[in-house]
C-alpha positions as CSV (number, residue, x, y, z in Angstrom):
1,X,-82.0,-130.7,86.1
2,X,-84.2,-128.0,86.9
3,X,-84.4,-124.8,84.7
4,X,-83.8,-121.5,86.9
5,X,-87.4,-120.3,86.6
6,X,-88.4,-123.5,88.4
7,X,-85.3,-122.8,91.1
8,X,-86.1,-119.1,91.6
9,X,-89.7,-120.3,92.5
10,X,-88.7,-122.9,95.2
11,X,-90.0,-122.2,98.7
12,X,-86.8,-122.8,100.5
13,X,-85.4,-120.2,97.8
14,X,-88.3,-117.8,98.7
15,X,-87.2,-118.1,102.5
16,X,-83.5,-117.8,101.7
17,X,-84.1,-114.8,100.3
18,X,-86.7,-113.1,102.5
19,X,-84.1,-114.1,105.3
20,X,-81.3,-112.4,103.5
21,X,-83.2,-109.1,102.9
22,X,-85.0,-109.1,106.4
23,X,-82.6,-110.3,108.8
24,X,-80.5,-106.9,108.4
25,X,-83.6,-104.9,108.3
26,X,-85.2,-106.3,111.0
27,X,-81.8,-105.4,113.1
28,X,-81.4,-101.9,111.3
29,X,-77.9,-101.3,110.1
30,X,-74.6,-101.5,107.9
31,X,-73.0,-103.8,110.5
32,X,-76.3,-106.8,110.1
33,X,-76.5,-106.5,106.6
34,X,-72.8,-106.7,105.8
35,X,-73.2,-109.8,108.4
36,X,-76.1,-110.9,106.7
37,X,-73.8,-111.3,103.3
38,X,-71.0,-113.2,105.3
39,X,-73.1,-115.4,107.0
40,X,-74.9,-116.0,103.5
41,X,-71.9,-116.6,101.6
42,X,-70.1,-119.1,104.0
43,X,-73.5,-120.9,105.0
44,X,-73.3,-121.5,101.1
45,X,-70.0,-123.5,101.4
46,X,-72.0,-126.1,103.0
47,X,-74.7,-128.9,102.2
48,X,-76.6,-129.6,98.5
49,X,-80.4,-128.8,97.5
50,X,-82.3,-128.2,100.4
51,X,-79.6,-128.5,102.8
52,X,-77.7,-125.9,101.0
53,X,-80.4,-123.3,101.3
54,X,-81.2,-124.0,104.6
55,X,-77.5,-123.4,105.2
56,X,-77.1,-120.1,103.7
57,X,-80.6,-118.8,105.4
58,X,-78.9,-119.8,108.8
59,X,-75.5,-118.2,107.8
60,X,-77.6,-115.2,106.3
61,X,-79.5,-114.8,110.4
62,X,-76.6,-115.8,112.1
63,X,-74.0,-113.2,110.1
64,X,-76.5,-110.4,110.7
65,X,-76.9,-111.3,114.8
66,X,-73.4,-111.4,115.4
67,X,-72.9,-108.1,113.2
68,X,-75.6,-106.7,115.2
69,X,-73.7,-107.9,118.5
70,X,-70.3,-106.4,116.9
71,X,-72.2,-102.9,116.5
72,X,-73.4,-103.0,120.2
């Protein structure tokens, strides 16, 4: 098992979390980045390793897209 350090350094990690912090920014408001968490947290629900990540980037940009289509 992996220690955190060597987690937190991961480049899927790095994407998941630059997707979390600029998919609401990009799209500029409350509605995106409370969609951003959503999306996050239920893409989270899904896959292991890799697959996990790449499903909570996906829920992270497709939470803050449909927030963004709520606030519209």
């Amino acid at each position: 098992m992996r220690d955190f350090e060597s987690r937190a350094t991961c480049p899927l990690r790095k994407l998941a979390i630059a997707a979390l912090i600029l998919a609401p920014l990009a799209l500029g408001g409350c509605a995106e980045t409370v969609g951003a968490g959503a999306g996050a947290y239920a893409g989270n629900q899904f896959g292991h390793g890799s697959g996990k990540t790449a499903a909570t980037v996906g829920g992270a940009v497709g939470g803050a897209l449909i927030g963004h289509a709520i606030a519209n």
